[in-house]
C-alpha positions in Angstrom: 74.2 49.7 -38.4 72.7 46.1 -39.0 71.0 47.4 -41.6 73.4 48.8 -43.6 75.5 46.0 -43.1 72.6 43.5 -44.0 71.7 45.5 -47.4 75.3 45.5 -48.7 75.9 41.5 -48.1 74.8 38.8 -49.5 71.6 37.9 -47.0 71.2 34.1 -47.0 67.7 32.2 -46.2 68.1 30.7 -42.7 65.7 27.9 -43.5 66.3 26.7 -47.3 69.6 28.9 -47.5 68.4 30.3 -51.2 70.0 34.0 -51.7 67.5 36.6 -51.0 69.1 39.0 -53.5 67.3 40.0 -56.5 69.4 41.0 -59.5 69.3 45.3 -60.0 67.2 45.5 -56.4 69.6 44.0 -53.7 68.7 41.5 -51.1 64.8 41.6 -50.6 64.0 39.0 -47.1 61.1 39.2 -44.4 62.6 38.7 -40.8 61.4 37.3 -37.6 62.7 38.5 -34.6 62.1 38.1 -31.0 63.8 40.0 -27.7 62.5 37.7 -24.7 62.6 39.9 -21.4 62.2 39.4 -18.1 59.8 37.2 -16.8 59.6 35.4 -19.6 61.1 31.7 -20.2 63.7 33.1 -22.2 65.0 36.0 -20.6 68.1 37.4 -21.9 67.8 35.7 -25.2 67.6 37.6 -28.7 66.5 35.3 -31.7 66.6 37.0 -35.6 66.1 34.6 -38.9 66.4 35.7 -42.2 63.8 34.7 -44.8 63.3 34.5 -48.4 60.1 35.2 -49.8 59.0 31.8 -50.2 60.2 30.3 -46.9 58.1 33.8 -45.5 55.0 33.0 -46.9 55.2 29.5 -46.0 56.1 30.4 -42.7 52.6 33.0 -42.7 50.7 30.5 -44.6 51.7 27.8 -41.5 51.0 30.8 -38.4 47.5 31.2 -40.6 46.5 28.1 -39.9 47.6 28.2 -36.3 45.4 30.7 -35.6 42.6 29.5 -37.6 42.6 26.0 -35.8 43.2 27.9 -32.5 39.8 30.0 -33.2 37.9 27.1 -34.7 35.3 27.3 -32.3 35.1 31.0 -31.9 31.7 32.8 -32.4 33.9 35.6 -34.1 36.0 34.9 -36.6 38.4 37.0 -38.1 37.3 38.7 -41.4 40.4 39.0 -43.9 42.8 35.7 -42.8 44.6 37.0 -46.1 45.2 40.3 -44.4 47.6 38.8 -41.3 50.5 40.1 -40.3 50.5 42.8 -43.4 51.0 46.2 -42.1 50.6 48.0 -45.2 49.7 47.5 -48.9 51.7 49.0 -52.1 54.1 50.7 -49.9 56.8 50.5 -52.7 59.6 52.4 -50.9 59.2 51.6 -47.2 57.1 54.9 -45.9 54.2 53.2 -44.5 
């Protein structure tokens, strides 16, 4: 139901608060989410930001890093940095 409610409004960036909606296609936003369970520090708590396409790929570009600084002394060393976090590749329509 979030979904449907989320394509037919208006989706707002939560970080530079652009619109994400792109004229003849709707609103087109990455999203991070997290549901902390228990055991965790954060038990119970449900987090969900909105992003537009620049403030996503900033926010990629910045968790890239992380984890090239936190590997810096690795002996292996991931192959295709460009590659994180995508799960699929000219999947037009959402089937992948």
């Amino acid at each position: 139901m979030t979904d449907t409610i989320e394509s037919q409004s208006d989706i707002r960036c939560d970080v530079c608060d652009a619109s994400t909606r792109v004229p003849g296609y709707g609103s087109q936003f990455g999203r991070l989410e997290a549901l902390w369970g228990y055991g965790s520090q954060h038990d119970g708590e449900r987090y969900r930001v909105h992003l537009c396409e620049t403030c996503f790929f900033g926010a990629l570009s910045y968790l890239r890093q992380e984890r090239r600084i936190n590997g810096l002394f690795d002996e292996i060393q991931p192959v295709d940095d460009r590659a994180f976090g995508r799960v699929a590749k000219e999947d037009y329509f959402g089937e992948s």
